[in-house]
C-alpha positions in Angstrom: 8.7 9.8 -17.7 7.8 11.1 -14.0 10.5 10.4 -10.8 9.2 8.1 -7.9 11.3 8.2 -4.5 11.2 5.2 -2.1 12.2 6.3 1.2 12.4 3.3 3.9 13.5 3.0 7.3 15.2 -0.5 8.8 13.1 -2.3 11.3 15.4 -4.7 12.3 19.1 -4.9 12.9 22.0 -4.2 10.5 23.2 -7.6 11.1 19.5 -8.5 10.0 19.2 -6.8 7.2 23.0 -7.3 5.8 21.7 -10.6 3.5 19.2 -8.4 2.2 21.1 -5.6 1.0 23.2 -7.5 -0.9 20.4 -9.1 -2.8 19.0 -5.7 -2.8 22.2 -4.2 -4.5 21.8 -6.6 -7.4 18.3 -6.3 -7.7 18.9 -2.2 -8.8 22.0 -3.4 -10.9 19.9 -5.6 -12.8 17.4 -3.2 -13.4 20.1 -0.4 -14.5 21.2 -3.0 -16.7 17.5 -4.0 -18.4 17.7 -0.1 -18.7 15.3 1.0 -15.4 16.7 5.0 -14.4 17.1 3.4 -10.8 19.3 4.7 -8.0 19.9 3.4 -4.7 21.6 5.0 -1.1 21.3 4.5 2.5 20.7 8.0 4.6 23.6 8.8 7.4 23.6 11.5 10.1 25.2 14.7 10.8 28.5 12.6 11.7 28.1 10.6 8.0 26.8 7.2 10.7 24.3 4.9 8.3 21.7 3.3 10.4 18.7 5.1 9.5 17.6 3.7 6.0 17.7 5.0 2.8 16.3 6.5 -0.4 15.5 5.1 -4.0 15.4 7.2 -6.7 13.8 5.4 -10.3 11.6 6.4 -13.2 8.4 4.7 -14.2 5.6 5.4 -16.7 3.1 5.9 -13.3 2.8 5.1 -9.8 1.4 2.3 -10.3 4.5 1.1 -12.2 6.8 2.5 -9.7 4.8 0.5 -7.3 4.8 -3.1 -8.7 8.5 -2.6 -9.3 9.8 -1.7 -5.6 7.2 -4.0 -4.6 9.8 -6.7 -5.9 12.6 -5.1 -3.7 14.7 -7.6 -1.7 14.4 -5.1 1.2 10.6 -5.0 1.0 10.0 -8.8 0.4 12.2 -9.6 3.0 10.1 -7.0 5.7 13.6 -5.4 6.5 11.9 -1.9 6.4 9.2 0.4 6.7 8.5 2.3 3.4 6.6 4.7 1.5 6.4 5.3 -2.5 6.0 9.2 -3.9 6.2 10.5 -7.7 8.6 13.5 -7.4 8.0 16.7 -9.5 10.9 19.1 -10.0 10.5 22.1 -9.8 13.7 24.6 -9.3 17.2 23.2 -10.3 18.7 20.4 -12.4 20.0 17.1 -10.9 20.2 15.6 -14.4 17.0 13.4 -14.5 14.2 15.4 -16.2 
């Protein structure tokens, strides 16, 4: 099945968007536990500060799967961040999800 990457950026403050991570958080564990290959971070800087949003990794059948799923994202429904869906294609190396 083909890689989508959700990359998002926070449009509101951390103290904001706090409740929503949470519910975020258990949103991917209960998708890794229905099975979905879903993986969730937040992006720092060069001095390892968080602040600047983050990346979701997960694999769906199409884009339009991957859509409809991280359209249910506590983060999105909640308007905590700007974001943007792409299928990812590897093509040199082997991070262990082809």
């Amino acid at each position: 099945m083909p890689w989508f990457i959700k990359t998002e950026t926070f449009i509101v403050a951390p103290v904001e968007a706090r409740p929503h991570l949470a519910a975020h958080r258990a949103w991917v564990e209960q998708l890794r536990q229905q099975g979905v290959r879903i993986s969730s971070g937040y992006l720092v800087d060069g001095d390892g500060r968080p602040g600047g949003g983050g990346l979701l990794l997960l694999e769906a059948t199409d884009h339009a799967a991957a859509e409809a799923l991280i359209r249910q994202d506590p983060m999105l429904t909640s308007g905590c961040v700007d974001w943007s869906l792409q299928q990812w294609i590897g093509a040199v190396g082997d991070l262990g999800v082809g």
